[in-house]
PDB file of N, CA, C and O in Angstrom:
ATOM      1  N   UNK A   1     -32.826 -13.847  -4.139  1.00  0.00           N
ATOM      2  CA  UNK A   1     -31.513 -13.871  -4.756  1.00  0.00           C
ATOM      3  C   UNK A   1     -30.500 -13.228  -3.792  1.00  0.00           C
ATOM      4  O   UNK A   1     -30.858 -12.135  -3.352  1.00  0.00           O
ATOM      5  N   UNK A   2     -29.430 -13.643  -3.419  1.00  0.00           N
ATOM      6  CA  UNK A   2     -28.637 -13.648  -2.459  1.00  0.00           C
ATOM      7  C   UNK A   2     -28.003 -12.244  -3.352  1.00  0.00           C
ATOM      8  O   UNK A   2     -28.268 -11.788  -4.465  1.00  0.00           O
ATOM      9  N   UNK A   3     -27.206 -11.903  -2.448  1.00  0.00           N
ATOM     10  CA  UNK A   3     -26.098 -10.623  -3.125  1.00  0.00           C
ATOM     11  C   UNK A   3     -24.692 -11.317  -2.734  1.00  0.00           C
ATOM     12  O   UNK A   3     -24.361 -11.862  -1.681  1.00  0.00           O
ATOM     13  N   UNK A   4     -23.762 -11.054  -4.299  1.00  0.00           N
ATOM     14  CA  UNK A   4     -22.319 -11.254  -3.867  1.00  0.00           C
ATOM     15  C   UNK A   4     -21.651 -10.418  -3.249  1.00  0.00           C
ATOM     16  O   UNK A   4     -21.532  -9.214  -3.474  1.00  0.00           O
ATOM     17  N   UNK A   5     -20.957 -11.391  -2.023  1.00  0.00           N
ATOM     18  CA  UNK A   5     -19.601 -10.416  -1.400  1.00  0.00           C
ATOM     19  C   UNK A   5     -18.929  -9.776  -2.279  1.00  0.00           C
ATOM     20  O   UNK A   5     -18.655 -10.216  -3.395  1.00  0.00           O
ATOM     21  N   UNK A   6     -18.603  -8.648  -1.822  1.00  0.00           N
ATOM     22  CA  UNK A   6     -17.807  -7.281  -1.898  1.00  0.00           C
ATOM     23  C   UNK A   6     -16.335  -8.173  -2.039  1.00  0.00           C
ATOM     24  O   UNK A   6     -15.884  -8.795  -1.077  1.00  0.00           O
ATOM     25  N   UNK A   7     -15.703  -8.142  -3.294  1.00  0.00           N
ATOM     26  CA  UNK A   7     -14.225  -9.016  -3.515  1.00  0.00           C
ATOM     27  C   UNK A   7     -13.371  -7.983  -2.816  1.00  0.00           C
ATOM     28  O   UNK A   7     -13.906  -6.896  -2.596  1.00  0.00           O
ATOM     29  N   UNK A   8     -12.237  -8.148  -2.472  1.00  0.00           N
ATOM     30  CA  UNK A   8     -11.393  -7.599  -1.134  1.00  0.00           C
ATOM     31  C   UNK A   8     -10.134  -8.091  -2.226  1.00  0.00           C
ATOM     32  O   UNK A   8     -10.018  -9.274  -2.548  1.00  0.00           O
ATOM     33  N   UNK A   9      -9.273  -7.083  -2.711  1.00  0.00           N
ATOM     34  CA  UNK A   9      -7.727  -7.243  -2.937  1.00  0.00           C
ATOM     35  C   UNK A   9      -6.780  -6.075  -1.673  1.00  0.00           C
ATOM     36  O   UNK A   9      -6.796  -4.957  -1.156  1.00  0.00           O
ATOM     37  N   UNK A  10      -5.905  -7.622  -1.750  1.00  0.00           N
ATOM     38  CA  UNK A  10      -5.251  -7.174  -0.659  1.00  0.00           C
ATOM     39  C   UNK A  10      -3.584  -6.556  -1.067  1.00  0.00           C
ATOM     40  O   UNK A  10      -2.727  -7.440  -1.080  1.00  0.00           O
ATOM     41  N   UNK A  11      -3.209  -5.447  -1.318  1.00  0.00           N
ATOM     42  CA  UNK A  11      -1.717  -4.712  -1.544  1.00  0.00           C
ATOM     43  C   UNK A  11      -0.926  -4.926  -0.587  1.00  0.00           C
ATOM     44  O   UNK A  11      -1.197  -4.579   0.563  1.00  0.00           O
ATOM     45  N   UNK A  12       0.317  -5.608  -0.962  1.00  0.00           N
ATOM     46  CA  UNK A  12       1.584  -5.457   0.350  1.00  0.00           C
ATOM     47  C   UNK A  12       2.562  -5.179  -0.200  1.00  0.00           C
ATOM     48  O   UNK A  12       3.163  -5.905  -0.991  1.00  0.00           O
ATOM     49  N   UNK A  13       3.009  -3.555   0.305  1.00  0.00           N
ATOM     50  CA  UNK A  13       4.433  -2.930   0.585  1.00  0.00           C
ATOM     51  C   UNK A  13       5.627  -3.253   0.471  1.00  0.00           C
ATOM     52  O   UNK A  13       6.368  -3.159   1.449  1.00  0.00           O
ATOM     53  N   UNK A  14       5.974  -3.595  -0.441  1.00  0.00           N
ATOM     54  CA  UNK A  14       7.302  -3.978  -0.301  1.00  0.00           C
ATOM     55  C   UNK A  14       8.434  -3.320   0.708  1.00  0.00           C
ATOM     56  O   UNK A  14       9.482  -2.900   0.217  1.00  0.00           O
ATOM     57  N   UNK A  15       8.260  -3.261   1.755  1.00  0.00           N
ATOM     58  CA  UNK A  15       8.600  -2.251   2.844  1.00  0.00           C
ATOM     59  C   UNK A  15       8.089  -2.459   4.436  1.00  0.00           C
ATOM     60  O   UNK A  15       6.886  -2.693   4.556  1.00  0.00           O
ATOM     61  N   UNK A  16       8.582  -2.420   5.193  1.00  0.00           N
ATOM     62  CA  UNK A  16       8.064  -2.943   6.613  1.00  0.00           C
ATOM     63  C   UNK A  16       7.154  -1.522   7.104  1.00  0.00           C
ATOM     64  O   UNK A  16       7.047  -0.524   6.391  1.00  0.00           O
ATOM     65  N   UNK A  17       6.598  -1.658   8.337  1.00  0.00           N
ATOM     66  CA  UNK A  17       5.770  -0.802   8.935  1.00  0.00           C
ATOM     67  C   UNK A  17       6.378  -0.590   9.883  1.00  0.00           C
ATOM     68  O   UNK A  17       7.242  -1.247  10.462  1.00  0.00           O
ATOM     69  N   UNK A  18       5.639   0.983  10.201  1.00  0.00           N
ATOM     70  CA  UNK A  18       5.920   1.460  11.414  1.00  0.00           C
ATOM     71  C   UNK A  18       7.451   2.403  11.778  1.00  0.00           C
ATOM     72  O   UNK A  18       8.406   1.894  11.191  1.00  0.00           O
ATOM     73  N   UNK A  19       7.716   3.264  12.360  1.00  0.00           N
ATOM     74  CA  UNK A  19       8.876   4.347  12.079  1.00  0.00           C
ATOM     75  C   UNK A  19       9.691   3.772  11.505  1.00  0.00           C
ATOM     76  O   UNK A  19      10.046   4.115  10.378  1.00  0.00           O
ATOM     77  N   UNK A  20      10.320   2.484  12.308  1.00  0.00           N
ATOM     78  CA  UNK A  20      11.552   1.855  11.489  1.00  0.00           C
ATOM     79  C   UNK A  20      11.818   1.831  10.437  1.00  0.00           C
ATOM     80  O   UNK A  20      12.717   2.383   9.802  1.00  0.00           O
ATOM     81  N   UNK A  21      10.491   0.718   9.982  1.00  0.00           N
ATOM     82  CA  UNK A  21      10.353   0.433   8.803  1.00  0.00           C
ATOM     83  C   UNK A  21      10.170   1.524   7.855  1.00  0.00           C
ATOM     84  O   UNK A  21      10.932   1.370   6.901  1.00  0.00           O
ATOM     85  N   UNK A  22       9.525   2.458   7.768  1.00  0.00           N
ATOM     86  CA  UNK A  22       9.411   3.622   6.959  1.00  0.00           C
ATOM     87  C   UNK A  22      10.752   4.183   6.782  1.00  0.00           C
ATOM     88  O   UNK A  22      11.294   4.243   5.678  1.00  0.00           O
ATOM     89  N   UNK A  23      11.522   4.777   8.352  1.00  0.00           N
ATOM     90  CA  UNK A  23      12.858   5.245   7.904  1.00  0.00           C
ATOM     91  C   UNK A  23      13.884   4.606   7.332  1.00  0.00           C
ATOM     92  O   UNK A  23      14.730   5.231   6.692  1.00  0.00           O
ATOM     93  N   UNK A  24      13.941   3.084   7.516  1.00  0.00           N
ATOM     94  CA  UNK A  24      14.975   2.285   6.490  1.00  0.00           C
ATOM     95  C   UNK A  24      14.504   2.327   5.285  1.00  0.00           C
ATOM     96  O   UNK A  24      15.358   2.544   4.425  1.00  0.00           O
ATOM     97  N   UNK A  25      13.150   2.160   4.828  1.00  0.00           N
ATOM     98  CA  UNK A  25      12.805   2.579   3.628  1.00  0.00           C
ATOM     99  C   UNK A  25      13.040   3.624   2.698  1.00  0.00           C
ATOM    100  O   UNK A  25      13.152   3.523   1.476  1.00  0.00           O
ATOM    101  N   UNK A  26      13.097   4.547   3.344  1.00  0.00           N
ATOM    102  CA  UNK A  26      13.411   6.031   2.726  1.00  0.00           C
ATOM    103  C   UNK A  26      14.899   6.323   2.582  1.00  0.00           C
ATOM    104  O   UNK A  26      15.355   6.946   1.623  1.00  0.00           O
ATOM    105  N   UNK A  27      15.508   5.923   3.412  1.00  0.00           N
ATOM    106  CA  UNK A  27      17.030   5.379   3.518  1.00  0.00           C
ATOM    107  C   UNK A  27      17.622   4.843   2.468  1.00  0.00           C
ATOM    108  O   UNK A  27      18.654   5.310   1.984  1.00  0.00           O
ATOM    109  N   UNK A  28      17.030   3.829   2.031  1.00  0.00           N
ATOM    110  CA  UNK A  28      16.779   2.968   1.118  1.00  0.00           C
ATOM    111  C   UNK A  28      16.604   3.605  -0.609  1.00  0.00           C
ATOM    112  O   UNK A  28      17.257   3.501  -1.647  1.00  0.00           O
ATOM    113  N   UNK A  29      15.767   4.056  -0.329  1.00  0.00           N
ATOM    114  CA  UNK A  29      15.327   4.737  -1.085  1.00  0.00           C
ATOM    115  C   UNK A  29      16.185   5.789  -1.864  1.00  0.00           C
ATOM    116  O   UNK A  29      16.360   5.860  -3.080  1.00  0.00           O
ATOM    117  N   UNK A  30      16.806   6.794  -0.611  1.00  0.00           N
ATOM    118  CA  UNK A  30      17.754   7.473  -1.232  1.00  0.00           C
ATOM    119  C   UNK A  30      19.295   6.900  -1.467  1.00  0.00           C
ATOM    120  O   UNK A  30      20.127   7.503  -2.144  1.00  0.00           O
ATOM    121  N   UNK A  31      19.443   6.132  -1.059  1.00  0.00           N
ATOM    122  CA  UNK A  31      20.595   5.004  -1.476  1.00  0.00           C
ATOM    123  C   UNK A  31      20.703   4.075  -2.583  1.00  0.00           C
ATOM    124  O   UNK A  31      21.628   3.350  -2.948  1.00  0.00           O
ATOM    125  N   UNK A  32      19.535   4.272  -3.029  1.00  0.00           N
ATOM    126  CA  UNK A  32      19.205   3.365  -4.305  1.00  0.00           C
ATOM    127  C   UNK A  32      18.624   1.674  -4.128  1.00  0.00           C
ATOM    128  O   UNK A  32      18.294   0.864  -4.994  1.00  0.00           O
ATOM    129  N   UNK A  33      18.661   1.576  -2.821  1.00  0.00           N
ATOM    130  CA  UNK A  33      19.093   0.096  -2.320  1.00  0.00           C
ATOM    131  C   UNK A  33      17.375  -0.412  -2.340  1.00  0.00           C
ATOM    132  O   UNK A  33      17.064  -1.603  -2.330  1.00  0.00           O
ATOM    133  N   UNK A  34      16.835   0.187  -2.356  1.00  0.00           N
ATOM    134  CA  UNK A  34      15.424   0.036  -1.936  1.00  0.00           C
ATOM    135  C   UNK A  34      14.166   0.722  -2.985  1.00  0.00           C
ATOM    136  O   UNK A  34      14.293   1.879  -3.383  1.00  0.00           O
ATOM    137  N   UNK A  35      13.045  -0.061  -3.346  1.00  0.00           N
ATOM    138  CA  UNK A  35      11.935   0.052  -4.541  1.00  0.00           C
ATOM    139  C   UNK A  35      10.800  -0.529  -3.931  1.00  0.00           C
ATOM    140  O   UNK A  35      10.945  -1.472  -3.153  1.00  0.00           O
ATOM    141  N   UNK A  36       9.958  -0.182  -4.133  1.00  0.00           N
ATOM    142  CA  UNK A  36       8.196  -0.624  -4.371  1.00  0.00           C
ATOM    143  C   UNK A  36       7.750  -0.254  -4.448  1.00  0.00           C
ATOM    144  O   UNK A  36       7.452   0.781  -3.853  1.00  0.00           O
ATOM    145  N   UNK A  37       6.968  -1.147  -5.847  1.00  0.00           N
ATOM    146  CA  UNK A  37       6.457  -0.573  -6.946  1.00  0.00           C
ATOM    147  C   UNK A  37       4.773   0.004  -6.642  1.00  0.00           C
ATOM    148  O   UNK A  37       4.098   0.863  -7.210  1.00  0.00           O
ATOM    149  N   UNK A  38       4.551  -0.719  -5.723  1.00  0.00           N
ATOM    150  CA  UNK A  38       3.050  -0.303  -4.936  1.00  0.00           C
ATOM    151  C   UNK A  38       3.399   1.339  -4.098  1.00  0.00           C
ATOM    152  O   UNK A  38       2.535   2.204  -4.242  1.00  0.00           O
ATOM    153  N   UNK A  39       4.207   1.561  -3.560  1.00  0.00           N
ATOM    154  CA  UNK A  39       4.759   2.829  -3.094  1.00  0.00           C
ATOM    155  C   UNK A  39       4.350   3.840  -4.530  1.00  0.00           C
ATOM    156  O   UNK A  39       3.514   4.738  -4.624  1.00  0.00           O
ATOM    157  N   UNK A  40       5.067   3.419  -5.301  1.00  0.00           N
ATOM    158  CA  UNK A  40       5.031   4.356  -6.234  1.00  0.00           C
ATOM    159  C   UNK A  40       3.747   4.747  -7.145  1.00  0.00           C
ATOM    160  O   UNK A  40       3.612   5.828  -7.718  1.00  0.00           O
ATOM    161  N   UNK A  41       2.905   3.758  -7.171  1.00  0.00           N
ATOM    162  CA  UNK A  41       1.231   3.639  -7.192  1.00  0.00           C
ATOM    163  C   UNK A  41       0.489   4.641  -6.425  1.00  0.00           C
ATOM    164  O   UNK A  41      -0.109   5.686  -6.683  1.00  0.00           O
ATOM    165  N   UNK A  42       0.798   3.800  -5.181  1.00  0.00           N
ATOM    166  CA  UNK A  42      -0.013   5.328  -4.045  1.00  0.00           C
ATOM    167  C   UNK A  42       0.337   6.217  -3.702  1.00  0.00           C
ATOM    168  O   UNK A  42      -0.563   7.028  -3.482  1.00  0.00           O
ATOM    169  N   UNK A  43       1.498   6.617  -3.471  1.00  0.00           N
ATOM    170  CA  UNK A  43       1.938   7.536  -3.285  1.00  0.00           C
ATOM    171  C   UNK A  43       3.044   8.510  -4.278  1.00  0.00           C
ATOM    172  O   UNK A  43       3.894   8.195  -5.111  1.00  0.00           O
ATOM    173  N   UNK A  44       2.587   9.772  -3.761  1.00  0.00           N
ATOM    174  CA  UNK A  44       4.037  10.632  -4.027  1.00  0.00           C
ATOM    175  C   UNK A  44       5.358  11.148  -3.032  1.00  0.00           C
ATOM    176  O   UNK A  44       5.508  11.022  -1.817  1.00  0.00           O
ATOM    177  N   UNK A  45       6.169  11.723  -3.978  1.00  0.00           N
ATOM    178  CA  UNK A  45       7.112  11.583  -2.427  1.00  0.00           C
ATOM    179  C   UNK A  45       6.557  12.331  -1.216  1.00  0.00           C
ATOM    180  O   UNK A  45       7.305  12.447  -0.244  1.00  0.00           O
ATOM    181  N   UNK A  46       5.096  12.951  -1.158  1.00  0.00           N
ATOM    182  CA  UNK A  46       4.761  13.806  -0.116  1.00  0.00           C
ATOM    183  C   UNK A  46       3.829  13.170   0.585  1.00  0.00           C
ATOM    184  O   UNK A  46       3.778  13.090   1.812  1.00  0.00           O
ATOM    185  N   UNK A  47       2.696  12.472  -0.608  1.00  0.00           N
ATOM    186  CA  UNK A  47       1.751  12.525   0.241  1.00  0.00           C
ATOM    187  C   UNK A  47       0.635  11.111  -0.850  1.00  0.00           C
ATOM    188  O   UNK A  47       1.206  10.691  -1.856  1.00  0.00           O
ATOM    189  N   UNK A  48      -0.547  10.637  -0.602  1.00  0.00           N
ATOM    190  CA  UNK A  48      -1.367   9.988  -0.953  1.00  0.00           C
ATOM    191  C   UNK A  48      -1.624  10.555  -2.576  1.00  0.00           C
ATOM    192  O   UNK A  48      -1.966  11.737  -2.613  1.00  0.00           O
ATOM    193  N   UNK A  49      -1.516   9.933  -3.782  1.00  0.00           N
ATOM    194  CA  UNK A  49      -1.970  10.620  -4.557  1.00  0.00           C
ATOM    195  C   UNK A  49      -3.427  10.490  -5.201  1.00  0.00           C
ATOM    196  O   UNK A  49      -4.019   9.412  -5.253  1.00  0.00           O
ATOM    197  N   UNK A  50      -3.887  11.558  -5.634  1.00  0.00           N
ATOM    198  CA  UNK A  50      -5.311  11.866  -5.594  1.00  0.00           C
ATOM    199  C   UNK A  50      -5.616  10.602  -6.788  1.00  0.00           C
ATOM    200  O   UNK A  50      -6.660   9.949  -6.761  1.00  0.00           O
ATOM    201  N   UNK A  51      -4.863  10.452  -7.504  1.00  0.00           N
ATOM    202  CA  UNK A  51      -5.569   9.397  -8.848  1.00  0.00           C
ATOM    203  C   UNK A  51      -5.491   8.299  -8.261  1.00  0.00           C
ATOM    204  O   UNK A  51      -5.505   7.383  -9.083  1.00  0.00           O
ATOM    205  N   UNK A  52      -5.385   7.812  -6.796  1.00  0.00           N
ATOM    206  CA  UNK A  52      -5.283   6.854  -6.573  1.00  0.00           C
ATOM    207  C   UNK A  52      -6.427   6.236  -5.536  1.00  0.00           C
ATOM    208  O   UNK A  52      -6.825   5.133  -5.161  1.00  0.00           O
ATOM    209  N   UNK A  53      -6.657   7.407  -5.350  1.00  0.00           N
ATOM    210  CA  UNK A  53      -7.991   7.913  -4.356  1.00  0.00           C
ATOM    211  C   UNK A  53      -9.241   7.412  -5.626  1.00  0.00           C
ATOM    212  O   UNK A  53     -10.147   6.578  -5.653  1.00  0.00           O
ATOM    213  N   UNK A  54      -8.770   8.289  -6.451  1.00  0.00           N
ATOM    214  CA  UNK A  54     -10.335   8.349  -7.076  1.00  0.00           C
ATOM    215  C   UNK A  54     -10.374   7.299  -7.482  1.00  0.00           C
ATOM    216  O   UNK A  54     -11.538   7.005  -7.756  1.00  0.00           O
ATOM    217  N   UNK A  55      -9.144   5.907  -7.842  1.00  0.00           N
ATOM    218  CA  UNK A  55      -9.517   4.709  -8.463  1.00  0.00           C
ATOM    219  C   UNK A  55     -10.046   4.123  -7.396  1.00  0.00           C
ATOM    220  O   UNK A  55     -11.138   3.620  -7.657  1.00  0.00           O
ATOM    221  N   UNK A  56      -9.657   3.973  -6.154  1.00  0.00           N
ATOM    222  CA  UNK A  56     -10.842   3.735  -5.137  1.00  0.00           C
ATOM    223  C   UNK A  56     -11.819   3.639  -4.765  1.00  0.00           C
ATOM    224  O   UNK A  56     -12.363   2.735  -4.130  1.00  0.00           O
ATOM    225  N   UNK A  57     -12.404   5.249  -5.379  1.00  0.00           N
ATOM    226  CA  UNK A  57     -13.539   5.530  -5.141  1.00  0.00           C
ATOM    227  C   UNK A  57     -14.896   4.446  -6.609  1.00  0.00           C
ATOM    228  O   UNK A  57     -16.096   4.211  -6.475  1.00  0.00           O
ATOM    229  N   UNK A  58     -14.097   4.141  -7.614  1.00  0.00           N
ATOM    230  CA  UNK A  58     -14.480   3.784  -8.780  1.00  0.00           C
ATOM    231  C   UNK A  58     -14.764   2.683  -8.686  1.00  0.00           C
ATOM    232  O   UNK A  58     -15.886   2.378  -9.090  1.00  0.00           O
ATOM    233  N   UNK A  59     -13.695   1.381  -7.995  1.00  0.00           N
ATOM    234  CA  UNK A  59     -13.832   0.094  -7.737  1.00  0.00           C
ATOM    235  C   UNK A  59     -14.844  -0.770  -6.680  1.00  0.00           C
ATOM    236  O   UNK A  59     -15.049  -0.664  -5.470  1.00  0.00           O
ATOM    237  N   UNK A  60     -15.357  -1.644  -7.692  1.00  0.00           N
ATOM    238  CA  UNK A  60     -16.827  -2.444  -6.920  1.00  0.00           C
ATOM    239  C   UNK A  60     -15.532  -3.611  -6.024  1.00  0.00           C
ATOM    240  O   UNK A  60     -15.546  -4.790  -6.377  1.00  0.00           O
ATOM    241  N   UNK A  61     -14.665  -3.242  -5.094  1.00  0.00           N
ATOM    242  CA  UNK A  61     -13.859  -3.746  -4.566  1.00  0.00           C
ATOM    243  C   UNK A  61     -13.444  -3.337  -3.177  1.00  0.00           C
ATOM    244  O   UNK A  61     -13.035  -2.177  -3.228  1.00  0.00           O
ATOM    245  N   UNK A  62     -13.390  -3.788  -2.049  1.00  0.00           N
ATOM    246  CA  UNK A  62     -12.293  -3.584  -1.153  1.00  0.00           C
ATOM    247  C   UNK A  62     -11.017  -3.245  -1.012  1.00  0.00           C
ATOM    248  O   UNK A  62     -10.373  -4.241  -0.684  1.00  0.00           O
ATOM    249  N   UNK A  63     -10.367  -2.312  -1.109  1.00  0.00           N
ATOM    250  CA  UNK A  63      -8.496  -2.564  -1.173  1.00  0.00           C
ATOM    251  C   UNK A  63      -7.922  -2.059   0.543  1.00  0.00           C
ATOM    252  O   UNK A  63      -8.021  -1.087   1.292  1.00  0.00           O
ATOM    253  N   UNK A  64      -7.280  -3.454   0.528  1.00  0.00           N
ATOM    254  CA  UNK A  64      -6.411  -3.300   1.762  1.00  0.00           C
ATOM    255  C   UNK A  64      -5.171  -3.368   1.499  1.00  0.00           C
ATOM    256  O   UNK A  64      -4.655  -4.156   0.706  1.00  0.00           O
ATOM    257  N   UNK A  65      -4.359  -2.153   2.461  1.00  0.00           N
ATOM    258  CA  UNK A  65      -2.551  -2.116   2.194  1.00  0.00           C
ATOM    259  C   UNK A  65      -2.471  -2.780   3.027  1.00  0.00           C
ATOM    260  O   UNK A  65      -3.374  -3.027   3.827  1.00  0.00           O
ATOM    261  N   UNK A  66      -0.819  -3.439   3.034  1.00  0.00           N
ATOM    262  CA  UNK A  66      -0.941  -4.088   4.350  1.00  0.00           C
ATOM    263  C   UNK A  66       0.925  -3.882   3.934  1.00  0.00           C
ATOM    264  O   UNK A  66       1.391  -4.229   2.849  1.00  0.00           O
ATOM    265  N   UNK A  67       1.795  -3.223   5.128  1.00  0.00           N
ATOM    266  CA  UNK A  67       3.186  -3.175   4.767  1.00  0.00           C
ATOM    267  C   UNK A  67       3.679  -4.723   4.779  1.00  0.00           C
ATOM    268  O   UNK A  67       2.778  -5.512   5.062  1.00  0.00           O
ATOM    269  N   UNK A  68       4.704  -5.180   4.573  1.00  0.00           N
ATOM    270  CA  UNK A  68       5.409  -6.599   4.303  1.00  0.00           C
ATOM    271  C   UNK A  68       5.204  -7.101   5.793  1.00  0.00           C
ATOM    272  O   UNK A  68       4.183  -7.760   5.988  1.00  0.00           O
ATOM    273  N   UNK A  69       5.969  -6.891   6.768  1.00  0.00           N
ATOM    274  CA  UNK A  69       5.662  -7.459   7.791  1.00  0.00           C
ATOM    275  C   UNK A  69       4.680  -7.249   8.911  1.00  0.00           C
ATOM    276  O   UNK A  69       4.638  -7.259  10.141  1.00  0.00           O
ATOM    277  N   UNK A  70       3.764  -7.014   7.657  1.00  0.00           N
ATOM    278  CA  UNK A  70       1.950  -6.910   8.949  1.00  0.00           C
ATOM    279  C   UNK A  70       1.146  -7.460   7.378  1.00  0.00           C
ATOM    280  O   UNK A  70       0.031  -7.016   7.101  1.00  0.00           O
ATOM    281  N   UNK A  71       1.651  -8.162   6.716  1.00  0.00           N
ATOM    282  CA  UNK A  71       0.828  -9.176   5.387  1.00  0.00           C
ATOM    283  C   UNK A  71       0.079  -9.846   5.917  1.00  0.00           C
ATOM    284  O   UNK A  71      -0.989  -9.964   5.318  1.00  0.00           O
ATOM    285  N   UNK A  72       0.198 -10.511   7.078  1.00  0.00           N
ATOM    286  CA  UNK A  72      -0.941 -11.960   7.553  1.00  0.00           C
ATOM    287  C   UNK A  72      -2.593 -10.769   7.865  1.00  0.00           C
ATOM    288  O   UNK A  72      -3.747 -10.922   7.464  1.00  0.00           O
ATOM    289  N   UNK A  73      -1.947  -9.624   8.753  1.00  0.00           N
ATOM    290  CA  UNK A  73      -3.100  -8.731   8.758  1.00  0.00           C
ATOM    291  C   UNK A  73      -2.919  -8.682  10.463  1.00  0.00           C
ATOM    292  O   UNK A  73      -4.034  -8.425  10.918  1.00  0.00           O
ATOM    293  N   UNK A  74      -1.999  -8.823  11.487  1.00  0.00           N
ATOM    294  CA  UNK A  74      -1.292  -8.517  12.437  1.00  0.00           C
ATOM    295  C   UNK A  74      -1.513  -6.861  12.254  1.00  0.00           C
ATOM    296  O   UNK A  74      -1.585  -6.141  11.258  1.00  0.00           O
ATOM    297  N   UNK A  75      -1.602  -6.542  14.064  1.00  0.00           N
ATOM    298  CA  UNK A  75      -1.363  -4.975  14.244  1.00  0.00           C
ATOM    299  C   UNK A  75      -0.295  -4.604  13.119  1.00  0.00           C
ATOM    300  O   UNK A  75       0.100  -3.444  13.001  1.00  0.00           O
TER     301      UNK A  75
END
């Protein structure tokens, strides 16, 4: 009996990567101009949050972030 692949969901950022992208985000952010809702999932305004960790740790799943413009899965 074969074993099923490990299902893989993939999260994307409503938000670009990389300094730029992070600092227009936050920019954004405090301007009102800018939201995502996956941001607000994983994180807090400091840091990774732990309930988000442990749903991780819980799921018979893969989860990959991937910011908006690195979605295809590009550096």
């Amino acid at each position: 009996m074969s074993q099923r692949p490990t299902p893989v969901v993939i999260g994307v950022y409503d938000a670009d990567g990389g300094v730029l992208g992070e600092a227009a985000y936050l920019w954004g952010r405090v301007r009102g101009t800018a939201h995502c809702s996956l941001c607000d999932i994983t994180h807090s305004p400091v840091r990774r949050k732990k309930e988000w960790d442990a749903l991780l740790a819980r799921l018979d799943a893969k989860v990959e972030l991937r910011h908006r413009n690195r979605a295809d899965g590009g550096p």
